[in-house]
C-alpha positions in Angstrom: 88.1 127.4 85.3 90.3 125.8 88.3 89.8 128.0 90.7 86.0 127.7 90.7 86.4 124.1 91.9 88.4 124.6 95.2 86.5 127.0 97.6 87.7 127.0 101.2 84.8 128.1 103.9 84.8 128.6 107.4 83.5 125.7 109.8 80.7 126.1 112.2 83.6 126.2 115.4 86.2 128.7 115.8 89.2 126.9 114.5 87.7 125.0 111.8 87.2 125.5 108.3 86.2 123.6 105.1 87.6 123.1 101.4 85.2 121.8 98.8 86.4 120.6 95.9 84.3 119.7 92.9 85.3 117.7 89.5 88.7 116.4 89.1 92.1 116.7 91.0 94.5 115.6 89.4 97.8 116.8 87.3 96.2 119.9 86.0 94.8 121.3 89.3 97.3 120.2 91.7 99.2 123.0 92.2 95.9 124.9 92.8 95.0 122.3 95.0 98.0 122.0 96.8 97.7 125.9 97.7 94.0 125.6 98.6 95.1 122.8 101.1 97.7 125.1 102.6 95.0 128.0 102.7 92.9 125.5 104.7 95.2 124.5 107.1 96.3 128.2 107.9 92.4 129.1 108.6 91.9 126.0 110.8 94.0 125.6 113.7 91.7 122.9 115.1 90.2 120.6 112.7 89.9 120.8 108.9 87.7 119.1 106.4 88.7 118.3 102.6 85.2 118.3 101.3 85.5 115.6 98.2 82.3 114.1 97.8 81.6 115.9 94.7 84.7 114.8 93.2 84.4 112.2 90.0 88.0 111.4 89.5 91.3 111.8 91.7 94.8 110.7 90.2 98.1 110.1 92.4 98.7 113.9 92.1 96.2 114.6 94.0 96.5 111.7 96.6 99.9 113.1 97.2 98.8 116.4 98.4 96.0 114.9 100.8 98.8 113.1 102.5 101.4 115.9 102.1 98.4 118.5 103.8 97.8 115.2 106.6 101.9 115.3 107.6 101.5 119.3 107.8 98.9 119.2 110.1 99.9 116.7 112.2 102.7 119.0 112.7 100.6 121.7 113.7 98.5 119.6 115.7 95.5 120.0 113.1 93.1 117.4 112.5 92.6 117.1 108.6 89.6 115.2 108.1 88.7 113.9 104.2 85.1 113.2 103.1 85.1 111.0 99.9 83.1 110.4 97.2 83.3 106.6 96.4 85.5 107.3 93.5 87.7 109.0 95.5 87.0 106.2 98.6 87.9 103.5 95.9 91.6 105.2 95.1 92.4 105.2 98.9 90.9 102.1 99.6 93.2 100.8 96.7 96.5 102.4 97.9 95.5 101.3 101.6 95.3 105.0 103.0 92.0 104.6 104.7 93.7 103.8 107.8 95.9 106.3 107.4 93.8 109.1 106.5 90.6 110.0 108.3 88.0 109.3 105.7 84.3 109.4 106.4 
């Protein structure tokens, strides 16, 4: 089931909060994605972390909406923060968005 692989937890700081995601983002669970990222971002005022390391495979849906979440919260003054599994390391590194995202 999609849902089960997006769950959004509170961080260990006021003003921060996690989303894990686990499996695969792309076309199929973007738009739940997309709404977990927005979920995220409205629970973490401060700093928020897109938990991906147990991601296996990420398509250009889902790059879309870690870059489209980054532009929201730069807005709000968030700082979105992406931890990547080395698949998901290996698709930013391709499109050149490791400078532009924060990636550890």
């Amino acid at each position: 089931m999609i849902v089960e692989q997006f769950q959004v937890r509170d961080g260990e700081a006021p003003g921060e909060a996690s989303l894990v995601v686990f499996g695969e983002v792309d076309l199929v669970s973007r738009d739940v994605f997309v709404r977990q990222l927005e979920v995220l971002l409205d629970r973490a005022p401060t700093r928020a972390v897109v938990d991906m390391t147990d991601v296996a495979f990420m398509d250009s849906t889902g790059v879309h909406a870690l870059l489209g979440a980054d532009e929201l919260a730069r807005g709000r003054g968030t700082r979105l923060e992406v931890r990547a599994s080395p698949q998901v390391r290996r698709v930013l590194e391709l499109l050149g968005l490791l400078d532009t995202l924060t990636v550890d």
